[in-house]
C-alpha positions as CSV (number, residue, x, y, z in Angstrom):
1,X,-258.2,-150.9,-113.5
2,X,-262.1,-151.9,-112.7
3,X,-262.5,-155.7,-112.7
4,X,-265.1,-156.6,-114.9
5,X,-267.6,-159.1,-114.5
6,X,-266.9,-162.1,-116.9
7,X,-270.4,-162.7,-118.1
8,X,-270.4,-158.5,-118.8
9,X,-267.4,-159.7,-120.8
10,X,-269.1,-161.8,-122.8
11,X,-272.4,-160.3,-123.4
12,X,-270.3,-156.8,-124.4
13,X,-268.3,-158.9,-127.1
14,X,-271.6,-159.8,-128.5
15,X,-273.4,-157.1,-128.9
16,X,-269.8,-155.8,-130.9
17,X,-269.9,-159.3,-133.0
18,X,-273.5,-159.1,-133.7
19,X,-273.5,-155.3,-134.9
20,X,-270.3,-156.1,-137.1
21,X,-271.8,-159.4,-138.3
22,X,-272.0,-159.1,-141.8
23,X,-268.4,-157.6,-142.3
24,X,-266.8,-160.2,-140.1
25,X,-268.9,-163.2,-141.9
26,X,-267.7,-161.6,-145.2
27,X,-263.9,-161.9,-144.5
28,X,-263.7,-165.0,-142.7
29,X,-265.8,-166.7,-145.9
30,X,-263.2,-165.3,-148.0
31,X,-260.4,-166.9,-145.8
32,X,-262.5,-170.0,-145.2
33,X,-262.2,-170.5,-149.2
34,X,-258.5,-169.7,-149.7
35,X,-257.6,-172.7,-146.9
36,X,-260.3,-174.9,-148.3
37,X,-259.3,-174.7,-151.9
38,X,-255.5,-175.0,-151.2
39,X,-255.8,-177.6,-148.0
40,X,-254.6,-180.5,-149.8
41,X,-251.3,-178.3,-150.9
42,X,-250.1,-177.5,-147.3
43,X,-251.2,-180.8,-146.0
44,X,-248.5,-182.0,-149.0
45,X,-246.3,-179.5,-148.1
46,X,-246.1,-180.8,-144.2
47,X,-244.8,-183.9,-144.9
48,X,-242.5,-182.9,-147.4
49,X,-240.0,-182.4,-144.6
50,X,-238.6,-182.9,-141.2
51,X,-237.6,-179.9,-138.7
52,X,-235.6,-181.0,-135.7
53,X,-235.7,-180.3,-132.3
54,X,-237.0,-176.2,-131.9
55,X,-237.3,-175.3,-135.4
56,X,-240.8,-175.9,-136.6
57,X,-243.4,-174.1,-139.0
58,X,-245.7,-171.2,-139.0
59,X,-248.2,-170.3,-141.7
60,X,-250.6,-167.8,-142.0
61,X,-254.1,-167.7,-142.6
62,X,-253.6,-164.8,-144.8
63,X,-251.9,-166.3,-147.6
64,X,-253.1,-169.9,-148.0
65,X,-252.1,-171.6,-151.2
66,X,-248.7,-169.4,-151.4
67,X,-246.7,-172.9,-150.7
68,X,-244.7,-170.0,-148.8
69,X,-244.1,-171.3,-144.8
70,X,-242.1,-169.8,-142.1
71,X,-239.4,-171.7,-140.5
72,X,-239.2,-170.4,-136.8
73,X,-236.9,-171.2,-134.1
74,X,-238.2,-171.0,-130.5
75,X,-240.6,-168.1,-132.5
76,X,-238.4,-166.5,-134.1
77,X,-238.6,-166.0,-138.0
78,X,-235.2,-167.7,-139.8
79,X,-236.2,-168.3,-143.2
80,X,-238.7,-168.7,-145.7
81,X,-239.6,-172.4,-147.2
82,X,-241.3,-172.2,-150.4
83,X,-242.3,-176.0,-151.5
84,X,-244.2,-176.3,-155.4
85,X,-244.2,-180.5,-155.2
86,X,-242.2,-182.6,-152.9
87,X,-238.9,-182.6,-155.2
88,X,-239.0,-178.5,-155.7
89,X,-238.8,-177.5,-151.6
90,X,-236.3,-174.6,-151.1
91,X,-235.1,-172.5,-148.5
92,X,-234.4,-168.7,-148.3
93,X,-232.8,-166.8,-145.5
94,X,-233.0,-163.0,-145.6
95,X,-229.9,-160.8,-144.3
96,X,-231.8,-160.2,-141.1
97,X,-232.4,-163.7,-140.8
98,X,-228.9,-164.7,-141.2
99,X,-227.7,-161.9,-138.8
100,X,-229.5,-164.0,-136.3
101,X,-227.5,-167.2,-136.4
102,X,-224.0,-165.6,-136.7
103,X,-224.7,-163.7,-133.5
104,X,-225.4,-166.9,-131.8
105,X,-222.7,-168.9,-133.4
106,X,-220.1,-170.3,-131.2
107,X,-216.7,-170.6,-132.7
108,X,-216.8,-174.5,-132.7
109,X,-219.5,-174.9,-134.9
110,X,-218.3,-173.0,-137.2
111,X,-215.5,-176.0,-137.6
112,X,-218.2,-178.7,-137.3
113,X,-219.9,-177.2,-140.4
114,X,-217.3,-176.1,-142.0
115,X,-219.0,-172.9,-142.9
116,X,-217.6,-169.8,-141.7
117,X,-220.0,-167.8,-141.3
118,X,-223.8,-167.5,-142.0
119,X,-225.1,-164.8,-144.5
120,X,-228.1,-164.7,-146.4
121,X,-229.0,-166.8,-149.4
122,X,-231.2,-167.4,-152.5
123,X,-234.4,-170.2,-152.5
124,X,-231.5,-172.9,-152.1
125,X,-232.8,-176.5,-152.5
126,X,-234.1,-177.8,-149.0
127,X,-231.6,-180.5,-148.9
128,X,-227.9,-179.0,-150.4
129,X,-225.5,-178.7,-147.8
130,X,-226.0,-174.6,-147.0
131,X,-229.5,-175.0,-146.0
132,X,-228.8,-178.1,-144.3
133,X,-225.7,-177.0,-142.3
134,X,-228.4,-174.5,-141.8
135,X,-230.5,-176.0,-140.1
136,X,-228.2,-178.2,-138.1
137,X,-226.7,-175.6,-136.9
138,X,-230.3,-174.4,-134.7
139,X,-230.6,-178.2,-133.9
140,X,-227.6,-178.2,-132.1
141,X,-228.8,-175.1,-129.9
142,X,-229.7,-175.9,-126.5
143,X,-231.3,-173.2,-124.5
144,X,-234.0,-171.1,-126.1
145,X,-233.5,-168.8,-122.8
146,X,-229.9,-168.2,-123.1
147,X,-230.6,-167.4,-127.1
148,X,-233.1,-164.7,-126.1
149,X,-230.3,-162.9,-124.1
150,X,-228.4,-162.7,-127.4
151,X,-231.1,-161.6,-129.6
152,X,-232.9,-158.9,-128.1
153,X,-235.8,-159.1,-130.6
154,X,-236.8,-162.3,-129.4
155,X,-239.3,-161.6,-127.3
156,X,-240.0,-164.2,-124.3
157,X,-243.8,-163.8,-124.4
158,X,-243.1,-165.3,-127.9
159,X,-240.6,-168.2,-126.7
160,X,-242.4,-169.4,-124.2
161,X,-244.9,-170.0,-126.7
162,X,-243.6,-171.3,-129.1
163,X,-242.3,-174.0,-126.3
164,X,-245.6,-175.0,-125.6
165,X,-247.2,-175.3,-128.6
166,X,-244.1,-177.7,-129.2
167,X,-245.1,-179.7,-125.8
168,X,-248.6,-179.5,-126.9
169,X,-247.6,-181.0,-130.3
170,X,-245.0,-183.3,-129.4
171,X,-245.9,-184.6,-125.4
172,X,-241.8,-184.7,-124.7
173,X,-242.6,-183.4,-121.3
174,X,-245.8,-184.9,-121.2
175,X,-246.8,-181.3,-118.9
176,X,-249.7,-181.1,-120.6
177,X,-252.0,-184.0,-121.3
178,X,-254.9,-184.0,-123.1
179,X,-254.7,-181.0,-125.3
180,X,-253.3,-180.6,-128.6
181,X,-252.8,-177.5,-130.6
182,X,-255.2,-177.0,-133.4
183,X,-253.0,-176.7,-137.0
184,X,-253.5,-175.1,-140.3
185,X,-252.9,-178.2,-142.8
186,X,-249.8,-179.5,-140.1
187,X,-249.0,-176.2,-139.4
188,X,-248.6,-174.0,-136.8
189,X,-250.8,-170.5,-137.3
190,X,-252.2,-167.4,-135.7
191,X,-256.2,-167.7,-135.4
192,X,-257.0,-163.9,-136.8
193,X,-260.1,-162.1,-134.6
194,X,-261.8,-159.4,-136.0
195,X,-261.8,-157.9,-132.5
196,X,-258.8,-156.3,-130.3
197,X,-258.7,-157.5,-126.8
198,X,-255.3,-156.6,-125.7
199,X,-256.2,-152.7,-124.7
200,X,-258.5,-154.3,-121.8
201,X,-261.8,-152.3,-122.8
202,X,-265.1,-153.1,-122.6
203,X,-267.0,-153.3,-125.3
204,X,-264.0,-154.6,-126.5
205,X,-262.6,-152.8,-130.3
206,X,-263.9,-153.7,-133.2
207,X,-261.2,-153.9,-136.1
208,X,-261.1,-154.0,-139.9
209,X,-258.0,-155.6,-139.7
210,X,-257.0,-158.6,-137.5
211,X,-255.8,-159.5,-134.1
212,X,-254.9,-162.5,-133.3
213,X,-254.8,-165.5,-130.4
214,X,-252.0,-167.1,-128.6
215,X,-252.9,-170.3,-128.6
216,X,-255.5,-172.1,-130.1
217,X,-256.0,-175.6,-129.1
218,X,-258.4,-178.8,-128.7
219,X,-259.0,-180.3,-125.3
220,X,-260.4,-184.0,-124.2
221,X,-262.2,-183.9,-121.3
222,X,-262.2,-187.2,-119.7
223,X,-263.6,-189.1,-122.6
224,X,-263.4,-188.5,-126.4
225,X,-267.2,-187.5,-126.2
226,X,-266.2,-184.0,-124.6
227,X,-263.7,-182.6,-126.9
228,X,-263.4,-178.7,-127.2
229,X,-261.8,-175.7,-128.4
230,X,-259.6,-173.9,-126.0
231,X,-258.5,-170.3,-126.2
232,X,-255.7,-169.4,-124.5
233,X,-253.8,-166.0,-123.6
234,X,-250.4,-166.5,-122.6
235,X,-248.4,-164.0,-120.1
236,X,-244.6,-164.5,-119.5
237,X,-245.0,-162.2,-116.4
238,X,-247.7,-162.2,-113.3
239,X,-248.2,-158.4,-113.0
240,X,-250.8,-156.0,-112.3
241,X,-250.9,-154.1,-115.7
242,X,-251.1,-158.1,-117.2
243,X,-252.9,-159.5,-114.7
244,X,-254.6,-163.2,-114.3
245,X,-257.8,-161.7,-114.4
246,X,-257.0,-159.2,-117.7
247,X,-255.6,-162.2,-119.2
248,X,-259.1,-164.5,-118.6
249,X,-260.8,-161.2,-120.0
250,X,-259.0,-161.5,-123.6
251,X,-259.5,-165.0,-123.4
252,X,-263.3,-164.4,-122.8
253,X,-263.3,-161.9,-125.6
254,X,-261.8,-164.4,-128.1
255,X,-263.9,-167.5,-127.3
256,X,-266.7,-165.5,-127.7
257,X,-266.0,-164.7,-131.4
258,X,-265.3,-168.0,-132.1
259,X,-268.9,-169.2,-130.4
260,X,-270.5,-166.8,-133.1
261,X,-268.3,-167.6,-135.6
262,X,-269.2,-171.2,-135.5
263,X,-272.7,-170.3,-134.9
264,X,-273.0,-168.3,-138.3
265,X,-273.6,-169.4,-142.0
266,X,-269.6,-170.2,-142.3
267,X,-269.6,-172.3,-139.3
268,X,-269.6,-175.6,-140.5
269,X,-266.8,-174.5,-142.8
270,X,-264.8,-173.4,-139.9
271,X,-265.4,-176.7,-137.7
272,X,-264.0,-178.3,-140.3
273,X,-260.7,-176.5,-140.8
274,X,-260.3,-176.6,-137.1
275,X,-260.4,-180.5,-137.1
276,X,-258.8,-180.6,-139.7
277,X,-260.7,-182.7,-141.6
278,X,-264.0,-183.0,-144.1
279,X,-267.3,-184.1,-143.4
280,X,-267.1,-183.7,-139.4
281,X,-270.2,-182.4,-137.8
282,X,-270.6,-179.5,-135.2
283,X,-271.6,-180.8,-131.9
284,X,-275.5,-180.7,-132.1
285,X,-276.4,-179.7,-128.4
286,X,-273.8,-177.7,-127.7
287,X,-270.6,-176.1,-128.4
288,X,-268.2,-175.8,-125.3
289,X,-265.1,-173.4,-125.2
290,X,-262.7,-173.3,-122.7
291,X,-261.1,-169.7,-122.4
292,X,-257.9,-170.1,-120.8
293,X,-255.4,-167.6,-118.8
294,X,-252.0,-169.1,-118.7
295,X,-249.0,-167.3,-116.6
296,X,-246.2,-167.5,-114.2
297,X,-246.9,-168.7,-110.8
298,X,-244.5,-166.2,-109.4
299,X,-246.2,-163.1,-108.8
300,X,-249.3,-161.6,-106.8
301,X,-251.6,-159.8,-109.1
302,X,-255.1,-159.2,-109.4
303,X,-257.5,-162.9,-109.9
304,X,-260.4,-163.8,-111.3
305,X,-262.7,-165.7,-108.7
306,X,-265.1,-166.7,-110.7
307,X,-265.3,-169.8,-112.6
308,X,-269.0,-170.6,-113.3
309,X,-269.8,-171.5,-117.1
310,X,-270.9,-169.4,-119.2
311,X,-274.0,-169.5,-121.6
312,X,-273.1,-167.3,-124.7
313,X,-276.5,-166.7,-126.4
314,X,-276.7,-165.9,-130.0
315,X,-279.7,-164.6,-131.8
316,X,-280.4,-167.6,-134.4
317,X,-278.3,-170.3,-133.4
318,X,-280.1,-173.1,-132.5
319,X,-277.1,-174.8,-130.8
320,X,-276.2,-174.1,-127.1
321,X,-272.2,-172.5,-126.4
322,X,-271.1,-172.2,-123.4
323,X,-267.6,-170.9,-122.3
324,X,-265.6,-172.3,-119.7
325,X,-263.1,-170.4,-118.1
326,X,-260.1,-171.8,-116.6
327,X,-257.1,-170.5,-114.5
328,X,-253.4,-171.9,-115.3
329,X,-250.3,-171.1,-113.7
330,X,-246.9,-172.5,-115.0
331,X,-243.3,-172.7,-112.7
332,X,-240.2,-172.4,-114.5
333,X,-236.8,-174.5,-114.3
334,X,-233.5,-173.5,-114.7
335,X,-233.8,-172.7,-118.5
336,X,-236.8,-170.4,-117.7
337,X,-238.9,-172.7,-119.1
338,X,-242.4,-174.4,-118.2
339,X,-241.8,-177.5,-115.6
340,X,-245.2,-177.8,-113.8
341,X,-248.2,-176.4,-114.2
342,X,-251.3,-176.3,-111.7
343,X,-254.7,-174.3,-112.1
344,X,-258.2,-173.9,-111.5
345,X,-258.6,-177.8,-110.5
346,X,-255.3,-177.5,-108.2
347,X,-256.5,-181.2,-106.8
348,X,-255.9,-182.3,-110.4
349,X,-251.9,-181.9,-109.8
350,X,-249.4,-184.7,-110.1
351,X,-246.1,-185.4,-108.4
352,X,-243.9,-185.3,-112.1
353,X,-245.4,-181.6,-112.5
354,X,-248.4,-182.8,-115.0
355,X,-251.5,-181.5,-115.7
356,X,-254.8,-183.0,-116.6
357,X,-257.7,-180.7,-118.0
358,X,-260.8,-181.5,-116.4
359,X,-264.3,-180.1,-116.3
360,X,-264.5,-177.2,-113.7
């Protein structure tokens, strides 16, 4: 597969965004207003409950204002959470949802819980026993890996994921300092793109439905003055047909929507769903974006060399974005699991396997 310049990259996903511009501004105003006039709800709804160790949250962009969130477990969908005001919170597990758990359930806990087996259930308050015995049940799992073995659906692209954005969220590990994962209301989400980068082509796709990021994420730089977006594209394997540089690409592709997404006549709205937050101002000289490839360090494949910033330009925006792409490779310990990570600033590695982001 050609290698393809990364400033090509960029300037190609422009021209896409620009031509498109009035369809794309159209649906993101339309999501922009369902999160905005329902953002108090799901802010409620986050702190209406606890979820223990790898169970956490998902909610869509899509649907804001349903009260309906998804209750994952190292990624995987295991029931539905459906909260109307902080004493009317219920949870629903489907038959496929239950299948999960009795396929990992080990004989012992079925004792401990005194629940014989799991099977699907009605919106059952959050806190009667079945939900709860529920729930303690994927507390009490240990290894996401081993669990992915069982359940073939589960996808370990998907896993490892979902372990980082918990790192990010939670510093337990403290593997990654300095950079937080952006949420929906306290949530974790998908950020949709009107744009498909994972068939590597360039001019990338243009779509009228949506694609989506891995992670999306905030990043201090060195002081709280330089605080930016990060797009990163995850790859559970270092291979050629997924390579480093392939990986940077969709990055690239994705950071440069969101430069001209908060460069158009939304983009205020937007900054302020990203920080979560009201009133907060868009950077007035310039918007930085660090586009991020993140993969195994165990494998050979094809890498980007270049590094230099890069200036998006975008026809009436009087703000200057710049991209910033960065290189980061993750080990894995006996669980298959991030345990140090080291990229484009290699010098920046320390001894316990941490990572500081720092400017290129």
């Amino acid at each position: 597969m050609d290698i393809i310049a990364n400033k090509t990259v960029v300037e190609e996903t422009s021209k896409v965004l620009v031509e498109n511009q009035a369809d794309w501004v159209r649906r993101f105003k339309r999501l922009a207003k369902g999160i905005c006039r329902n953002e108090e709800n799901y802010k409620a709804i986050s702190k209406l409950f606890h979820t223990p160790g790898s169970i956490d949250t998902f909610t869509s962009m899509s649907r804001p204002g349903t009260n309906s969130i998804d209750l994952r477990f190292a990624g995987l969908s295991i029931g539905n959470i459906v909260a109307n005001t902080k004493d009317d919170i219920t949870l629903e597990v489907s038959e496929r949802q239950a299948e999960y758990a009795r396929k990992l359930k080990p004989a012992e806990y079925a004792w401990k819980l005194k629940y014989e087996k799991f099977q699907k259930f009605p919106p059952t308050e959050w806190h009667d026993k079945l939900p709860s015995n529920y729930r303690s049940f994927y507390k009490h799992q240990e290894s996401t890996h081993a669990i992915k073995d069982t359940i073939k659906s589960l996808k370990e692209e998907v896993r490892i994921e979902h372990w980082i954005l918990k790192e990010m969220k939670s510093h337990t590990n403290h593997l990654l300092r300095n950079i937080s994962p952006i949420l929906l209301c306290g949530h974790f989400f998908k950020m949709p793109v009107p744009i498909n980068a994972s068939n590597h082509t360039i001019p990338p796709e243009y779509l009228i439905s949506y694609g989506y990021m891995d992670i999306f994420a905030s990043v201090k730089h060195g002081s709280n003055k330089d605080n930016r977006l990060a797009i990163i594209e995850l790859k559970d394997e270092n291979k050629d047909t997924e390579s480093q540089c392939l990986a940077l690409q969709q990055s690239l592709i994705y950071s440069t929507f969101i430069a001209h997404l908060l460069c158009s006549e939304i983009g205020d709205i937007w900054w302020n769903i990203f920080k979560n937050s009201k009133g907060t101002s868009i950077p007035k000289k310039e918007i930085k974006i660090d586009a991020v490839s993140l993969m195994p360090s165990d494998g050979n494949s094809c890498e980007c060399k270049d590094f230099s910033p890069i200036p998006v330009s975008i026809l009436g925006c009087d703000k200057k974005v710049t991209i910033y792409p960065y290189k980061l490779y993750y080990s894995k310990d006996s669980n298959q699991n991030p345990c140090k990570f080291k990229g484009t600033n290699d010098y920046n590695d320390s001894l316990d396997g941490s990572y500081n982001i720092v400017l290129p």
